[in-house]
C-alpha positions in Angstrom: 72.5 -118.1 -21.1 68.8 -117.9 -20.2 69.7 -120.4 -17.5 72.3 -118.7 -16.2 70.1 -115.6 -15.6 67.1 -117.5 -14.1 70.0 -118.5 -11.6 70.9 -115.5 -10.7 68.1 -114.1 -10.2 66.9 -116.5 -7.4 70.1 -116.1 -5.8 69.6 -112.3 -5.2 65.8 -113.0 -4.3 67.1 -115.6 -1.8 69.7 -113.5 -0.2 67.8 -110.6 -0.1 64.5 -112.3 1.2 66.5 -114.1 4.4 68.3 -110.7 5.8 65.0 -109.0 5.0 62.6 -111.4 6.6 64.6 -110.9 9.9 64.7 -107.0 9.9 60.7 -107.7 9.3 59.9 -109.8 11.7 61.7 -107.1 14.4 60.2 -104.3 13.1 56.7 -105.9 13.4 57.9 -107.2 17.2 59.3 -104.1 18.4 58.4 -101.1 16.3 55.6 -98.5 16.5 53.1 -97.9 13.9 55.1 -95.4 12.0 58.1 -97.9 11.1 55.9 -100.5 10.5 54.7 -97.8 7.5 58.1 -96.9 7.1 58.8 -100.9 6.5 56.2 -101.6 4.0 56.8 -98.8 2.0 60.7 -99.9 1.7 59.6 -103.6 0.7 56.8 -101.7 -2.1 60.2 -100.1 -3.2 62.0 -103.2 -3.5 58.9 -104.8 -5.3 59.0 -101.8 -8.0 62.9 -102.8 -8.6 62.3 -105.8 -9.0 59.5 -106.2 -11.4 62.1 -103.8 -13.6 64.9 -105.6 -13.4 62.7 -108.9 -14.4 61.6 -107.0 -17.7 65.3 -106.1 -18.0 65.8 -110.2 -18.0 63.2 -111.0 -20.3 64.2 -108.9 -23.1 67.2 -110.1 -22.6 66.3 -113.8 -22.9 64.1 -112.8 -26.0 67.0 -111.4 -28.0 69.3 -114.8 -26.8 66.2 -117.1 -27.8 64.4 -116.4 -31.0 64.2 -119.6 -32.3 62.6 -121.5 -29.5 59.9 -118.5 -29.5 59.4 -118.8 -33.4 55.9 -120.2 -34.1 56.7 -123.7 -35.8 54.8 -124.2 -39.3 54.7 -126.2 -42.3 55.1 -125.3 -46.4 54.7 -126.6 -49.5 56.0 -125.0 -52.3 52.8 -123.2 -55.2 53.4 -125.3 -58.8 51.2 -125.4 -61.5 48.8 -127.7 -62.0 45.7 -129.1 -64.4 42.8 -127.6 -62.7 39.3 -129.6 -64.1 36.2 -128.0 -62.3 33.1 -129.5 -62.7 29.4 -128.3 -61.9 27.5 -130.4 -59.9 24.4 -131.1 -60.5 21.3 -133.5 -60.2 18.9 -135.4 -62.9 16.8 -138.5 -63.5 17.1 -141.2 -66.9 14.9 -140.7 -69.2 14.1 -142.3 -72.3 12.5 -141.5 -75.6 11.5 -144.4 -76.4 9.1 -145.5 -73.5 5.9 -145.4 -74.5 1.8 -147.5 -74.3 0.6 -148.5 -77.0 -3.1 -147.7 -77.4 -5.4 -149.5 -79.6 -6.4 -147.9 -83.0 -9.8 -150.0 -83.3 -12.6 -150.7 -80.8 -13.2 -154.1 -79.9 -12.0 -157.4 -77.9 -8.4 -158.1 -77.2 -8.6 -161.5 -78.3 -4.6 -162.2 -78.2 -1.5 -161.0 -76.9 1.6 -162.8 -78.1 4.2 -161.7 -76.0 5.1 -161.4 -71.8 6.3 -158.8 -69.8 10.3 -158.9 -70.2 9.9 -160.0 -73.9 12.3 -158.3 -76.3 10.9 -157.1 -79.7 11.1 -155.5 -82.8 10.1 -153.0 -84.8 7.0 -153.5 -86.7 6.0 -156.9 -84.5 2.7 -158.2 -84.0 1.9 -157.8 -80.2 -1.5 -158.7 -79.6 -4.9 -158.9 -81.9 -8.2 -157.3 -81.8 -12.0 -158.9 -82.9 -12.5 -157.6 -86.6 -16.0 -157.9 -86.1 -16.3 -159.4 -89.8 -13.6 -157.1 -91.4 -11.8 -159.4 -92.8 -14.3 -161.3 -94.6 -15.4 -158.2 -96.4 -12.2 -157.5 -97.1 -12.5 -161.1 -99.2 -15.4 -160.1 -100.7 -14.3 -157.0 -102.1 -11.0 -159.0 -103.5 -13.1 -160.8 -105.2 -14.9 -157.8 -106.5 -12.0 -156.3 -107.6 -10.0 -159.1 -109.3 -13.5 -159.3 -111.4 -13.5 -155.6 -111.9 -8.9 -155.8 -113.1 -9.8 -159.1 -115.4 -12.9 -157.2 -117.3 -10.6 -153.3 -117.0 -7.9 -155.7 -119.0 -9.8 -157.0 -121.3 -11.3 -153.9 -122.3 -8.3 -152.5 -122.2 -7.1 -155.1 -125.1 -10.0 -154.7 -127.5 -9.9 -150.9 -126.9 -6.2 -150.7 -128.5 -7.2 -152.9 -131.2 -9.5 -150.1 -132.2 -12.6 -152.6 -131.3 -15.3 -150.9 -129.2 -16.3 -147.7 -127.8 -14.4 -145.3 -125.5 -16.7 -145.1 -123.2 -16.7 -148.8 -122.1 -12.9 -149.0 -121.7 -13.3 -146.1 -119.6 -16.1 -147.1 -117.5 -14.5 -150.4 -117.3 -10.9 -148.7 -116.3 -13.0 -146.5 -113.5 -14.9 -149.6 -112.1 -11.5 -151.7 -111.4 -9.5 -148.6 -109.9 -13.1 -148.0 -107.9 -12.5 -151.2 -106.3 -9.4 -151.0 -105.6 -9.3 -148.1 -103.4 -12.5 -150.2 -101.5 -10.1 -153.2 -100.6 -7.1 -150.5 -99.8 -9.3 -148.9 -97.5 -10.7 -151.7 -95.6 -7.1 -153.5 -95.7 -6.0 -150.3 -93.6 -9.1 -150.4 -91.0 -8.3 -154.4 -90.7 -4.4 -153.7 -90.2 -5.4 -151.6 -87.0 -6.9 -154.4 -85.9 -3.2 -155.6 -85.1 -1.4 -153.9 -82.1 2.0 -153.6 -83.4 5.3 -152.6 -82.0 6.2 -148.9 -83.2 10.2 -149.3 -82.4 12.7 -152.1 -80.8 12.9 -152.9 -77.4 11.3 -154.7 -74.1 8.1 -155.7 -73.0 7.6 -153.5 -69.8 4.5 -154.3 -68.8 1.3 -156.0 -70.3 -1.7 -154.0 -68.9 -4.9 -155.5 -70.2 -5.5 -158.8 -70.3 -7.5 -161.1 -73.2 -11.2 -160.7 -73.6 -11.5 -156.9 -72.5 -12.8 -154.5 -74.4 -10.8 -151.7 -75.8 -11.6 -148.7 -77.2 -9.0 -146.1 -79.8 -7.2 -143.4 -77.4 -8.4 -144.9 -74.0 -7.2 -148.4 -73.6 -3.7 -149.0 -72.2 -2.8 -152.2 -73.4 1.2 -152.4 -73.4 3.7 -150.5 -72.2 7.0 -151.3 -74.7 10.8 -149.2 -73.2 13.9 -149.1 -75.0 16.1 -149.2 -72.7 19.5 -148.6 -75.5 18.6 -145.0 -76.1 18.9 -143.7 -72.4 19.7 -140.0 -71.4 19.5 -137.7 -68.4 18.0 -134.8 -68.8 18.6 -131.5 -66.2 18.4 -128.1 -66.0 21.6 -125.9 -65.8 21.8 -122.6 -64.5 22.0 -119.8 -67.6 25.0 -118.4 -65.6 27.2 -121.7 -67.3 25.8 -120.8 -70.9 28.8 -120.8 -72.7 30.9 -123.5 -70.4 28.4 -126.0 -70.1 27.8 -127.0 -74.2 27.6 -129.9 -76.4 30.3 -132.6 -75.5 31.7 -131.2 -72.4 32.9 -134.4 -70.5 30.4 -135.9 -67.8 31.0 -137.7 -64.7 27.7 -139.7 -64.0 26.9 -141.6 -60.5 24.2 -143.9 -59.8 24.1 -144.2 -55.9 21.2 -146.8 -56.0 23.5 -148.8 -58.3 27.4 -148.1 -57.1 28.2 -147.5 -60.6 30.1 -144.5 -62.0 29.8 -143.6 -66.1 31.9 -141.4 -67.9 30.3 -139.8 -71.6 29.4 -136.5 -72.7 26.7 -133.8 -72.7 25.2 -134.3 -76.5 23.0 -131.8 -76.8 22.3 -128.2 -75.0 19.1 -126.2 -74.9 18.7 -123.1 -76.6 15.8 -122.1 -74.6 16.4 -120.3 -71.5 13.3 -120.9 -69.0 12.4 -117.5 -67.6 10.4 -119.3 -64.3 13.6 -120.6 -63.2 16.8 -118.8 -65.7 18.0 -122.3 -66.2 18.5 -124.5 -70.0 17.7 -128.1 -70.1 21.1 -130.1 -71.2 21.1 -134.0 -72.1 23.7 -136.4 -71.3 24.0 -139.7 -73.3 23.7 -142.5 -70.8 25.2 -146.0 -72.2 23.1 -148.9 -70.8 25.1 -152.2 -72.0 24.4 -154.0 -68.8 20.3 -153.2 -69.0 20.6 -152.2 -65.4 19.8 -148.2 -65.9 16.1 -147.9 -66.1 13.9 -145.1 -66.6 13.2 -142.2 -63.9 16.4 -143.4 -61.9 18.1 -140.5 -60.2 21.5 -139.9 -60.8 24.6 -137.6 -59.7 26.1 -135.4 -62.3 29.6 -133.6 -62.4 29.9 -131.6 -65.3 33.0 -130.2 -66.6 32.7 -126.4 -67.0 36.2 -125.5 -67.0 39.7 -126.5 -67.6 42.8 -124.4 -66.6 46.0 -126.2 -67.8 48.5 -124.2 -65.6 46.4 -123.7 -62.4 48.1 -123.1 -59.2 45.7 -124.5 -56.9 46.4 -124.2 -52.9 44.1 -125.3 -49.6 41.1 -123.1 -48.8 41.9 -123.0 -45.3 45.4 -121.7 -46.0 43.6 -118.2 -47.2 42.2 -115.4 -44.6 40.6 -112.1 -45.2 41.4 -108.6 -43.8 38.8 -105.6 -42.9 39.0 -105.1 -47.2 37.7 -107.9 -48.2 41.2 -109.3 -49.2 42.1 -112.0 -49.3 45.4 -112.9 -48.3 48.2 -116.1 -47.6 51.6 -116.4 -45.9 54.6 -117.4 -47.1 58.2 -117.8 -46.2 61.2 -116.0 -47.2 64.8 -116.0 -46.7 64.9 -119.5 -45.2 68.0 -120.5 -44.0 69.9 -123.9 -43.4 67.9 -124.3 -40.1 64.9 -123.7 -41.9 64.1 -120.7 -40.3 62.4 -117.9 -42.2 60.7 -114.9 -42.2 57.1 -114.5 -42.8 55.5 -112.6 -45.9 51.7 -111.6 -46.1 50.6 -111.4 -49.5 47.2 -110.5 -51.2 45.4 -112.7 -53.7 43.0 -112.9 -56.0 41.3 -116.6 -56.3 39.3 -118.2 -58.9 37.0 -121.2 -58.9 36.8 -123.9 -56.0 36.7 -128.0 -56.1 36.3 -129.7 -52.9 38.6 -128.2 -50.2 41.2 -126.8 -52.6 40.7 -123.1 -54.8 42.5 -121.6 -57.9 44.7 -118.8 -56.9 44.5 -116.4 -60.5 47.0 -113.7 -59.1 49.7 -112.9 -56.4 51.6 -116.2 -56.3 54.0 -117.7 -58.0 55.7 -121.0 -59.0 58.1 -121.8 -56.1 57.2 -120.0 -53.3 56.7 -121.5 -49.7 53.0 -121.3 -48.8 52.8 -121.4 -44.9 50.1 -124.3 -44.3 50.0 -125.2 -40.9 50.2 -122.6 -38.6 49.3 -120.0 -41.1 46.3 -118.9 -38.7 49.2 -118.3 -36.3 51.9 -116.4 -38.0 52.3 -112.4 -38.5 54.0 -110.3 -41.0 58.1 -110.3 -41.0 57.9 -112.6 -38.0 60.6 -115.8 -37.9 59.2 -119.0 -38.1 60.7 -122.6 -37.9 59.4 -124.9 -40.8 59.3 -128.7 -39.2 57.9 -130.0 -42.9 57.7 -129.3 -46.5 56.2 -130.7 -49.1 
């Protein structure tokens, strides 16, 4: 039908143009100034009719060909969903077991019995200090004391046979405890003469060699990590107080190492830091490969919320009016050409993750969410849908 008009039309032009063009060029030949005037405004006249009767022709195409004028769009249709939204974050490894051992005696370093890389244990002897004669005193005053028990005893004996006086079991009783406390005490002072390990794990680094002198509090000698008890430790916003708590699920990334652990926050700060507003959180790091050290930085995605039944839709499906609305199309009444009518309808959205948003209010399960084309599309207008999903 639009066609057919368009065909028409050009045949009147046509006509009307050739017996027109002929009358013009004799009137601009022959005439005088006034039917040359009289001329032009005729052909104005003509033009005026003409521009109307093309309006007349387009409404009439319009009303003939909706569908081809129908902005073309695609849908998918709002469902519920599980919605996990996590807080992203940033933090390093830390250990609390990563520590140098200091020396608890002055003196020369005159051993050290294990290398960088070394695994030990608890308790072990890592390197030895000079007594400076210790430990032959310590002999001596054995000696001393064994005397002092062997004479206490026999006192002791005689005294409970009712043989002797009182006061020479008890001066003999006060000598051998005396002396006892004497080798106790210098047995302690030559135990710090041994640089022991105070918990299980690796030789980092060995930092003073044999021969120097060290001195309590100011020597570095070794630096011992454990690298089994590994955490991260960062500081969370106080906004996530009650969503961010002890064994929310983790998602941990290690750039530097292409690796990706899941585990758990296992344990949350009570103290809210009021330079910053934020509570430190720690996240239990497992380390079975060795290859997660101390002071790496690492990627976190916290999970701070879980909505079982979310309906979540694209964020560049959503616009906004003068309001501060925020609003979607959809399509209703869609026929078995898939052609629609448009809908506008307001919303109220929740929280984001990546490019898609939780829509809390004004859809529903079912409907056709315009997706492309939605920038394009009014309300109650037809549209063509060429996809759904």
């Amino acid at each position: 039908m639009k066609n057919l008009y368009i065909i028409l039309f050009s045949a009147i032009i046509l006509t009307s143009c050739g017996g027109d063009q002929k009358s013009l060029d004799k009137v601009i030949e022959k005439g005088t100034l006034e039917e040359l005037r009289t001329k032009k405004d005729e052909i104005n006249a003509d033009q005026l009719v003409l521009i109307e009767q093309m309006k007349q022709l387009d409404v009439a195409i319009s009303k003939l060909d909706t569908i081809k004028k129908s902005p073309l769009i695609t849908v998918f249709k709002a469902k519920k969903e599980k919605f996990i939204h996590f807080l992203e974050l940033q933090g390093n490894v830390k250990t609390k077991q990563n520590v140098i051992v200091y020396p608890e005696m002055a003196g020369i370093l005159t051993r050290v019995f294990v290398k960088e890389g070394q695994a030990v244990s608890k308790g072990q002897l890592l390197a030895r200090i000079d007594d400076g004669g210790l430990g032959q005193q310590v002999a001596q005053m054995q000696i001393q004391a064994e005397l002092a028990k062997t004479t206490f005893e026999r006192q002791e004996r005689l005294w409970n046979q009712k043989i002797g006086s009182e006061i020479e079991y008890l001066q003999a009783k006060s000598n051998y405890e005396g002396q006892q406390k004497v080798v106790n005490q210098l047995q302690s002072q030559l135990a710090k003469t041994g640089v022991r390990a105070p918990f299980s794990g690796v030789i980092d680094d060995v930092i003073t060699d044999q021969g120097t002198v060290v001195s309590p509090g100011q020597s570095q000698i070794i630096r011992i990590v454990n690298l089994n008890d590994m955490f991260i430790e960062t500081d969370v916003p106080e906004s996530y107080i009650t969503s961010v708590t002890k064994d929310k699920k983790v998602i941990v990334d290690f750039p530097i190492l292409g690796k990706t652990v899941d585990t758990k926050v296992r344990q949350a700060g009570n103290f809210i830091n009021p330079a910053n507003r934020t509570y430190k959180v720690e996240i239990a790091v497992p380390n079975k490969e060795k290859n997660i050290k101390p002071n790496l930085t690492a990627k976190l995605k916290i999970n701070d919320y879980t909505n079982e039944e979310a309906i979540l839709i694209p964020q560049s499906v959503i616009s906004e009016n003068a309001k501060g609305q925020q609003y979607i199309y959809v399509v209703n009444d869609i026929d078995s050409k898939n052609i629609g009518i448009s809908q506008r309808i307001i919303i109220e959205t929740g929280k984001t993750q990546d490019d898609l948003i939780e829509v809390l209010s004004g859809i529903e399960t079912g409907m056709d969410i315009i997706e492309k084309g939605a920038r394009s599309v009014k309300e109650g207008q037809t549209v063509e849908i060429i996809t759904k999903k």
